[in-house]
N, C-alpha and C positions, 0 to 999 in steps of 0.2 A: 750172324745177323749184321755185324758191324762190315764186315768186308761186301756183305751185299746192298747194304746201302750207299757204301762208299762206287762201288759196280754203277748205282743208280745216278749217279751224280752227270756226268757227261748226257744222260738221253733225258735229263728232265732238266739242265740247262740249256739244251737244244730248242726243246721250247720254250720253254721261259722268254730266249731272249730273239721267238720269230720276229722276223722283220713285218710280214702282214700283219701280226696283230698290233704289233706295237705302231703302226701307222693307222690301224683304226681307232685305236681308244684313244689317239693324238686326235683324231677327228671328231670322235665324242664328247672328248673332253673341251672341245671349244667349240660345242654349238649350244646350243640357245638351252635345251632340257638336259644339259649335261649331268645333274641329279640323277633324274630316273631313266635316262637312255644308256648311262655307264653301269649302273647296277643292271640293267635288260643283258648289255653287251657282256659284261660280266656271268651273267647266269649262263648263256648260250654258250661261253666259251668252258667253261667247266664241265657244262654238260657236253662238250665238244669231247674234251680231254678224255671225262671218264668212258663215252660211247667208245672209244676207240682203243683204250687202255682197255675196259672188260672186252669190246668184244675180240680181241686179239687174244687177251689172256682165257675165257672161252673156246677158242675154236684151237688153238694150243694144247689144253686141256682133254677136249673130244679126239683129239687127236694123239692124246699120251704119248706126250713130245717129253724124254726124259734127259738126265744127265747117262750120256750112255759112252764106251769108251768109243762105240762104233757107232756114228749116229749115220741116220738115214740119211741117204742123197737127198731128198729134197733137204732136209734142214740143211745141209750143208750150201746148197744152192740159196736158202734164202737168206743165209748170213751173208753173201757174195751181193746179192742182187741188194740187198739194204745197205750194204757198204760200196756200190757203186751208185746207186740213190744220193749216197750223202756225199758223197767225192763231188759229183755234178753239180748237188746244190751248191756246196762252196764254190764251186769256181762262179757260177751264176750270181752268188750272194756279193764274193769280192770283187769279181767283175762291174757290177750294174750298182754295187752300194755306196762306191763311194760318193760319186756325183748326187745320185737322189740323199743322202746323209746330208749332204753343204744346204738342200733345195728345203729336205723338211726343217733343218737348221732355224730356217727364214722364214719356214712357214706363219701365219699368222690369223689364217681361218679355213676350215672344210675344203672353200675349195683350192686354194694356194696348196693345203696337205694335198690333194686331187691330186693337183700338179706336179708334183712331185711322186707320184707313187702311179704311174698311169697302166699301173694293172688292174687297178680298182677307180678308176675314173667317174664312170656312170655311180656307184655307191657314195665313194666319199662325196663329192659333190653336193649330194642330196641327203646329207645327213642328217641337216637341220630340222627335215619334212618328216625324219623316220619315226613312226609309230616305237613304244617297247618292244612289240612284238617280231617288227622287224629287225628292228636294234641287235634284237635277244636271234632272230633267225643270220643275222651276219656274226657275231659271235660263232653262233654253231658252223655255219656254214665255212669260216675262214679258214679253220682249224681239218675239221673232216676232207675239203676241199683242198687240203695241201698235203702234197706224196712228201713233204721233208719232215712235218709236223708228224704225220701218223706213222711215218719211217720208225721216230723215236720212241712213238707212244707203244708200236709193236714189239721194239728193242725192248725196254721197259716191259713188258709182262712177255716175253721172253726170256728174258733174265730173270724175272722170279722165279717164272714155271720151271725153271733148269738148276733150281738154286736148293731144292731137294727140303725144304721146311715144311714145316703143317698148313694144311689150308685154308686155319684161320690165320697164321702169321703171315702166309704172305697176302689174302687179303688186307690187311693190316698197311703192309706195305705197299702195297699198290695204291691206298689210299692219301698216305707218304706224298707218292709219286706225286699223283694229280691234284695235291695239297701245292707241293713246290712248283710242280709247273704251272700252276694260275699264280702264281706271284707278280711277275712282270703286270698283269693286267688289274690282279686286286689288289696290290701296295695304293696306285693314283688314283683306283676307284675310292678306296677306304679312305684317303685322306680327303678326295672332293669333300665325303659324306659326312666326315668330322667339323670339318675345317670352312667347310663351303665356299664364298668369295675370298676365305681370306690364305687360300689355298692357292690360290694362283698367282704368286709369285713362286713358290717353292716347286707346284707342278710346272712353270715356265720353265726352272732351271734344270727338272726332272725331263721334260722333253725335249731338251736342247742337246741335255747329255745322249741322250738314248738316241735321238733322231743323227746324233754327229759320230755314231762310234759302231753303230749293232753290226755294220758287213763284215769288219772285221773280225768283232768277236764271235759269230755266229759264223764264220769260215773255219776259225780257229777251231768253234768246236766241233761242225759237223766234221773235218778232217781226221780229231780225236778219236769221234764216235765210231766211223768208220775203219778205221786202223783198227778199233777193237772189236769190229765184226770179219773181219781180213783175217786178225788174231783167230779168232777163233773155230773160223771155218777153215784155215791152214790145221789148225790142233785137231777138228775133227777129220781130215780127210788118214 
């Protein structure tokens, strides 16, 4: 159990530390109903997580995908094609992060974060107008909507389903998973809702670090992550 969780650490740091989400809950967290628009974004992005962690871990399962010495060509093909997923994203991530890192740096409302993140321009901008529900539908949307995000969340019940334990331990663990990788979003959310105004100086310094450093470190790991889907689909051929 201990070596499969330690296995989990690299594709649920991957998310943890996306750069989309972490530019929107920078954008929630400074607008006007930052209260209940971060706990909306927060629900949507867990339920993000977990839709994408079960239904990976599901169709894995219907498919009695095992630990086998001879695995099938496609599995072998999709360890390849999710470790050149993640190879791209980092060059993307390191490429294009460092310049927008200096811009959110400086950020100082929705729409300066906009400007700085002009993947998501028409959303952050109007962040302040966003209902929960919409809040709570960009949360979900962010996460589902990203091939780097759901790359890891499939790695992650991939790894379990191959990891040969009972199927209540590795629900158990999958649950783990998508515990650690809502971290990055529910650490800022939980303290807004503690702490409330008197939170935003330590959330100030909490998005200064994250918006001046994530390319690098999320290069670093998709690199990881991928090297150990290379790994692996090398050992199966």
């Amino acid at each position: 159990m201990g070596s499969l969780l330690l296995s989990l650490i690299p594709p649920a740091l991957g998310i943890v530390l996306s750069p989309l989400a972490v530019l929107a809950v920078i954008a929630v967290l400074l607008s006007e109903r930052a209260r209940l628009n971060s706990l909306a974004f927060l629900i949507g992005r867990v339920t993000g997580i977990t839709v994408a962690v079960a239904g990976g871990y599901l169709v894995l399962r219907a498919l009695d995908v095992q630990a086998k010495p001879q695995q099938a060509l496609w599995l072998v093909l999709l360890h390849f094609l999710l470790a050149l997923v993640l190879l791209v994203g980092a060059g993307y991530v390191l490429l294009r992060g460092r310049q927008r890192g200096r811009e959110m740096a400086a950020a100082r409302t929705p729409a300066e974060v906009a400007e700085a993140a002009p993947q998501l321009p028409g959303w952050l901008q109007s962040v302040d107008r966003f209902t929960p529900a919409r809040t709570l539908a960009m949360g979900l949307g962010l996460f589902l909507l990203n091939p780097i995000d759901v790359s890891c969340a499939v790695i992650g019940a991939l790894t379990v389903v191959l990891s040969g334990i009972s199927t209540t331990a590795q629900v158990a663990v999958l649950a783990v998973f998508i515990a650690v990788g809502s971290i990055s979003v529910a650490i800022p959310v939980i303290i807004l809702q503690i702490r409330g105004d008197a939170a935003k100086d330590s959330l100030e310094r909490m998005r200064a670090w994250i918006a001046g450093n994530p390319h690098v470190l999320k290069a670093a790991l998709l690199v990881v992550i991928a090297i150990m889907q290379l790994s692996k689909g090398l050992e199966s051929l």
